[in-house]
C-alpha positions as CSV (number, residue, x, y, z in Angstrom):
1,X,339.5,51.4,205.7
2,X,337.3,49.6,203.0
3,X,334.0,51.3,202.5
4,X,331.4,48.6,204.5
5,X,329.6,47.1,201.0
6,X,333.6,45.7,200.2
7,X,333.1,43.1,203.4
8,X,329.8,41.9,201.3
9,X,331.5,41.0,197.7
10,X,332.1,37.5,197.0
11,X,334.6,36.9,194.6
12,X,333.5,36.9,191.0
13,X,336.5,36.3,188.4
14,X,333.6,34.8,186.4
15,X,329.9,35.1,185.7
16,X,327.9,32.6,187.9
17,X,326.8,29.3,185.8
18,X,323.6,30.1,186.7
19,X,323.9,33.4,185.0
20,X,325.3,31.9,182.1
21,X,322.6,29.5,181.6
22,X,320.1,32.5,181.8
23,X,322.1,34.4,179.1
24,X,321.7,31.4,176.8
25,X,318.0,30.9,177.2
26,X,318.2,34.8,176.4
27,X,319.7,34.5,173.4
28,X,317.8,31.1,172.3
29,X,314.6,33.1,171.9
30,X,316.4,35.2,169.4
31,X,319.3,33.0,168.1
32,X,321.5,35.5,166.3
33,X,324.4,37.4,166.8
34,X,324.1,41.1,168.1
35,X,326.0,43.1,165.0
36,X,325.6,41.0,162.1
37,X,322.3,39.1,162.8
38,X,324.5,35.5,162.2
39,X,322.6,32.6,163.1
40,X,323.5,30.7,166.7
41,X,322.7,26.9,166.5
42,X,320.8,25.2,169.3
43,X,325.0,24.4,170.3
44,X,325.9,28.0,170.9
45,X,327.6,27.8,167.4
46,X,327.7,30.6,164.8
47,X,328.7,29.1,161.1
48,X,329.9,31.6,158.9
49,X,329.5,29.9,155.9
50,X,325.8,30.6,156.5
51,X,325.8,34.3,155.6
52,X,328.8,33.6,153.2
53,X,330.8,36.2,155.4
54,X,334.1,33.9,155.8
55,X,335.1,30.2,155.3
56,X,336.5,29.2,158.9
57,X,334.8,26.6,161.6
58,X,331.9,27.3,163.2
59,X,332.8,29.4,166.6
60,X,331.5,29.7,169.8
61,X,329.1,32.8,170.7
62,X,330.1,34.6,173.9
63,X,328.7,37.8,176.2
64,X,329.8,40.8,174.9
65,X,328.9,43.8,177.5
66,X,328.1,46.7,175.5
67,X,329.7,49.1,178.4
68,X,333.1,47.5,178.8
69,X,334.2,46.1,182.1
70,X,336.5,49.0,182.3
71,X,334.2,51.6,181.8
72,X,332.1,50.2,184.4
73,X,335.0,50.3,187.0
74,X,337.0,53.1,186.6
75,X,335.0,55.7,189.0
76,X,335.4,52.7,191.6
77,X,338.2,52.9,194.7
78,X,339.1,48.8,193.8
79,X,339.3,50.3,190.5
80,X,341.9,53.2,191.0
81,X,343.9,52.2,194.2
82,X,345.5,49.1,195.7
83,X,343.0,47.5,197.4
84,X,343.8,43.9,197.4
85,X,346.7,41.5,198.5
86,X,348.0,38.5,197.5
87,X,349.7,36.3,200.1
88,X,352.9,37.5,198.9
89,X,351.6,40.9,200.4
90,X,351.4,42.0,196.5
91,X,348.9,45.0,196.7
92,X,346.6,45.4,192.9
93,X,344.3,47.5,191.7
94,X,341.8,47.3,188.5
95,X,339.3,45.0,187.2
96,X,340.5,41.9,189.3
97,X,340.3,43.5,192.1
98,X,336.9,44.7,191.7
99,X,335.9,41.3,191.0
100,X,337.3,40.0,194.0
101,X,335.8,42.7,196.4
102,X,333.5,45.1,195.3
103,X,329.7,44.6,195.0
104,X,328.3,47.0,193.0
105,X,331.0,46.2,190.4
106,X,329.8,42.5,190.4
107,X,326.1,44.1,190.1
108,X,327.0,46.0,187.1
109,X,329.1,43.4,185.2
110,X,326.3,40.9,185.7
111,X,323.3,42.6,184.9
112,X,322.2,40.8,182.0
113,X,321.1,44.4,179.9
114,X,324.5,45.0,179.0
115,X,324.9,41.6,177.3
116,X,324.4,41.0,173.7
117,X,325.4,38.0,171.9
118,X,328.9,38.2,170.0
119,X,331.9,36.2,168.5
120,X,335.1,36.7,170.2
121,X,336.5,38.6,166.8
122,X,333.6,41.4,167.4
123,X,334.4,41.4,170.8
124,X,338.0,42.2,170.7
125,X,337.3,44.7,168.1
126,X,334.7,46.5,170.5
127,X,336.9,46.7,173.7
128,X,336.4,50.3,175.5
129,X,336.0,52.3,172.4
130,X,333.1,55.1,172.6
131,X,330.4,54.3,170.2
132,X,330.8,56.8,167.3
133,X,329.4,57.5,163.7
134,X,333.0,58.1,161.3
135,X,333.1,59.2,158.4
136,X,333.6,58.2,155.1
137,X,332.2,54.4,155.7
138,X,331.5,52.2,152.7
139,X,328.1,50.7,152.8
140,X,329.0,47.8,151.6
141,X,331.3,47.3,155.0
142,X,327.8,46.2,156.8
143,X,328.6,44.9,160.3
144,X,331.0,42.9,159.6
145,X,334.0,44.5,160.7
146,X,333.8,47.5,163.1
147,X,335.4,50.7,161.9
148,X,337.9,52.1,164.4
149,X,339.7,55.4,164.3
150,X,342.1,54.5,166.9
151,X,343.7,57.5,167.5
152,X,340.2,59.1,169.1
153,X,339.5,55.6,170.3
154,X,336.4,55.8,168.5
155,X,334.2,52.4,167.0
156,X,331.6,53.0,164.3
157,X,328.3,51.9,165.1
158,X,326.4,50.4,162.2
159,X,322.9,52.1,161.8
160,X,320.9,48.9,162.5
161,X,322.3,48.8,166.0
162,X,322.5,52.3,167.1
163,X,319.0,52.5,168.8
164,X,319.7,49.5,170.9
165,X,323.7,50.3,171.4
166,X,322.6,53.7,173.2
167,X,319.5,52.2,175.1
168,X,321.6,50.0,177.0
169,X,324.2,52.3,177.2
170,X,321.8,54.5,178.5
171,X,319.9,52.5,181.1
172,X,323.6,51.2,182.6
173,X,324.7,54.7,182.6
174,X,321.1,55.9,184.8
175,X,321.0,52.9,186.7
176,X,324.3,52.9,188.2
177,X,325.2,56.3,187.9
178,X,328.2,56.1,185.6
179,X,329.8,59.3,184.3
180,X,329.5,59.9,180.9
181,X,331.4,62.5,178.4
182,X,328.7,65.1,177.6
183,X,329.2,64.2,173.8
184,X,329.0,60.5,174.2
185,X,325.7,61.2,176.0
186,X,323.9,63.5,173.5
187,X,325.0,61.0,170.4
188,X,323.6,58.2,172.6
189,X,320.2,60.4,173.6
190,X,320.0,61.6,170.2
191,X,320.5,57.7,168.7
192,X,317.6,56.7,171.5
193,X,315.5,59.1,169.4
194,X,315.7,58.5,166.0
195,X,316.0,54.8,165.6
196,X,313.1,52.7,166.6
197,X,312.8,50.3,169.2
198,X,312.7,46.8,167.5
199,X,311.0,43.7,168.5
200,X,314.1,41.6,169.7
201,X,314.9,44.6,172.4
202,X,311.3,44.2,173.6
203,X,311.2,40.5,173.7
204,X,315.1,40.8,175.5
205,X,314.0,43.3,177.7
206,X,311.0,41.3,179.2
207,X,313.0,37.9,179.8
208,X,315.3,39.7,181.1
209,X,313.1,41.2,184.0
210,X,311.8,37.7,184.3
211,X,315.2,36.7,184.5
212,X,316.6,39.2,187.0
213,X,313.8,41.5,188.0
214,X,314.8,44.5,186.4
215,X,313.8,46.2,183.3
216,X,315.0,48.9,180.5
217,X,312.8,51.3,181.1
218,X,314.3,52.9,177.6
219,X,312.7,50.4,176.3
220,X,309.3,50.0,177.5
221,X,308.0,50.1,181.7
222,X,306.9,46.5,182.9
């Protein structure tokens, strides 16, 4: 038998419009991309040539959660057994089915504190690899590509970004009670402390509540 918050989901293969629309805004106060600071037109449009980074087509900026979809899910029964049907009696487990009946799933892949403004290619890149610091980096790599060591399954975090990459880690990990590896926790607790809070995680933070009622309290109490 379904635990009794299943019978309240609504299915959610896709974030709401309306949740869209409030991500935009979001990200219109502070029009640049999360890693590499690239400007995002009025369009939603990130143009390369801008930064001098790569000659292609503008592209379209997307949500990238921070905490992967499948990070967020795995502790959850829809997650880890067959808990949904198809009409061909086909019983599935995994992300789709947590979208289709489990509410606190939908609650943490919507909560706009996980979502940073990305290009697809950064996305991809950032998948469910654990935030790491790797060795042996150039500088002059900057953010444009993220490092992996795929055999640890490992992504190296450029300095600029660690402070905010572990606050939200942090606050989706408290909030919603998500199991952490000890070390992931103490590089993320120990990134919280020695980078400062910046002024687009403050301004973020405080739409964000106005947005959706909830704030980082990582980043300051409102």
């Amino acid at each position: 038998m379904l635990p009794t918050y299943y019978a309240q989901a609504s299915p959610a293969s896709a974030a709401p419009p309306a949740l869209t629309k409030l991500f935009q805004h979001i990200t219109q106060s502070q029009p640049h991309t999360f890693f590499c600071h690239l400007p995002i037109s009025a369009q939603g449009k990130v143009n390369f040539q801008s930064c001098g980074y790569c000659p292609i087509e503008p592209v379209s900026v997307i949500a990238l959660r921070i905490v992967p979809n499948a990070i967020l899910a795995k502790n959850l029964p829809c997650y880890q057994h067959k808990l949904c049907s198809k009409p061909n009696r086909y019983f599935y487990q995994g992300i789709s089915c947590c979208q289709k009946i489990d509410i606190l799933y939908q609650r943490m892949a919507q909560d706009l504190h996980n979502w940073v403004p990305e290009i697809r290619h950064i996305k991809q890149l950032w998948g469910t690899h654990i935030p790491s610091v790797l060795p042996n980096i150039p500088a002059s790599l900057g953010c444009h590509e993220l490092t992996l060591d795929k055999k640890k399954h490992l992504i190296h975090v450029p300095e600029a970004q660690r402070g905010a990459v572990a606050r939200i880690y942090l606050y989706m990990a408290d909030t919603y009670q998500l199991k952490l590896e000890q070390e992931l926790r103490n590089t993320l607790e120990s990134w919280h402390e020695l980078y400062a809070i910046t002024a687009w995680e403050k301004t973020r933070n405080r739409l964000i509540y106005q947005a959706q009622g909830t704030y980082n309290y990582r980043i300051e109490r409102l």
